[in-house]
C-alpha positions as CSV (number, residue, x, y, z in Angstrom):
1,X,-9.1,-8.6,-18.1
2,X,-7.8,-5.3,-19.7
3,X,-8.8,-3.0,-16.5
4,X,-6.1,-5.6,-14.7
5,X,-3.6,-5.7,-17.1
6,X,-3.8,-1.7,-17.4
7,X,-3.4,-1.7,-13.7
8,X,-0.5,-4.0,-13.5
9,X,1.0,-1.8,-16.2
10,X,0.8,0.8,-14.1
11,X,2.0,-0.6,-11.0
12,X,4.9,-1.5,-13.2
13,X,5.2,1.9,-14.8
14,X,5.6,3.7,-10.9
15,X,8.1,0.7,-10.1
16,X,5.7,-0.8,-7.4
17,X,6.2,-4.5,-8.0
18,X,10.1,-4.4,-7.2
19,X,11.3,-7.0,-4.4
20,X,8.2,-9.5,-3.6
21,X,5.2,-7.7,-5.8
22,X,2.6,-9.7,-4.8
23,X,3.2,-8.5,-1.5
24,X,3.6,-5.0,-1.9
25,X,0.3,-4.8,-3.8
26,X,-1.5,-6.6,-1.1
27,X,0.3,-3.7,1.2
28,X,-0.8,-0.9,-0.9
29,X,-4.3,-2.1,-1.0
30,X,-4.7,-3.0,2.5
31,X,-3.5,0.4,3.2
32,X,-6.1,1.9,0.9
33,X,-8.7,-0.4,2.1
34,X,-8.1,0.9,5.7
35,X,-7.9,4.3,5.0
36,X,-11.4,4.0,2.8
37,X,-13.0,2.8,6.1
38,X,-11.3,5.1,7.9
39,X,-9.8,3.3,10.4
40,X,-6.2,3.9,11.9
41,X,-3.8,1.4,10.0
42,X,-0.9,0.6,12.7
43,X,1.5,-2.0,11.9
44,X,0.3,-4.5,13.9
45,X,-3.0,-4.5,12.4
46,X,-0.8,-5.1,9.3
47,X,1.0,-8.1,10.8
48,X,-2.6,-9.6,11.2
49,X,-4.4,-8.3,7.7
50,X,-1.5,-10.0,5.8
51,X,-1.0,-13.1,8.4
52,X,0.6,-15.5,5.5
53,X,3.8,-13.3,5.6
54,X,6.1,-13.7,8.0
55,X,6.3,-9.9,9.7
56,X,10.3,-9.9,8.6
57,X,9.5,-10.4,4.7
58,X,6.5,-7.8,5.4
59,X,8.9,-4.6,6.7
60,X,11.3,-5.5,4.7
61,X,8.5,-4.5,1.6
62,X,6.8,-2.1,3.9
63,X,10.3,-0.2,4.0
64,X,11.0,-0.2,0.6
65,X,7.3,1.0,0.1
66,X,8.2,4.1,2.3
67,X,11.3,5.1,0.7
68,X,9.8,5.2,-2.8
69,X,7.4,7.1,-1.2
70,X,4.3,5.6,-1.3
71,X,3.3,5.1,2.1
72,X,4.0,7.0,5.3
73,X,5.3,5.3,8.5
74,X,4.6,7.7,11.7
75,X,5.5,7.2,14.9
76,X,2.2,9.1,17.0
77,X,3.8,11.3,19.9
78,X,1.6,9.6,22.6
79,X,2.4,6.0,21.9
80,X,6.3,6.2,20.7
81,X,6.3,2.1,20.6
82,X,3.4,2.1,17.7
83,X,3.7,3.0,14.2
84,X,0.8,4.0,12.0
85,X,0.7,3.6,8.0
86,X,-0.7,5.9,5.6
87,X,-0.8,6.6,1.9
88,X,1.8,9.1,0.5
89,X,0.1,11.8,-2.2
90,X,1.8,9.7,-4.8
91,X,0.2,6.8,-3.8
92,X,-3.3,9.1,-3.7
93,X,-2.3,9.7,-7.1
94,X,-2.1,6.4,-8.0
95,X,-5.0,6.0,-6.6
96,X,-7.0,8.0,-8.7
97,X,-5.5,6.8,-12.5
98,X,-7.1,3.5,-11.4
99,X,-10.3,4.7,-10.4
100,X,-10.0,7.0,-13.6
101,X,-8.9,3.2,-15.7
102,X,-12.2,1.8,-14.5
103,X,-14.3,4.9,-15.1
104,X,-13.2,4.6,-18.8
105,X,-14.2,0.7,-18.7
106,X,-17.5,1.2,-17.9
């Protein structure tokens, strides 16, 4: 329980739970997740991962995500009607002081 609550500190501490936090955690790690397996993230496939959201309420987080810089919206120059997600280097950074919170737990 202290490896979460450290976490959710964090989150907290890079203002990442502002508007709907569940949400924007679920976002961030679904983003992670995908980029772990590397697989292409686009925002469709984001509509689908996070289905219980209405695709409205998810942009709206998804856009607030972007301009605190955390993830990267692209628009790839073959397809101009997609969009693809990725993580930002602060969002790598974040990243990383979790992995180094659970390192220390173990």
């Amino acid at each position: 329980m202290e490896i979460l609550t450290a976490i959710l500190r964090l989150f907290r501490e890079e203002k990442v739970q502002e508007g709907n936090s569940m949400l924007s955690i679920l976002i961030l790690i679904t983003v992670l997740d995908f980029e772990k397996r590397n697989i292409e993230l686009s925002l469709k496939k984001l509509y689908l991962e996070l289905g219980q959201f209405s695709d409205v309420t998810i942009r709206k987080d998804l856009n607030r995500l972007s301009k605190a810089q955390l993830l990267n919206i692209e628009t790839p120059s073959d397809d101009l009607r997609s969009k693809i997600i990725t993580s930002s280097p602060r969002l790598k950074s974040i990243e990383l002081r979790i992995a180094n919170l659970n390192c220390e737990q173990l």
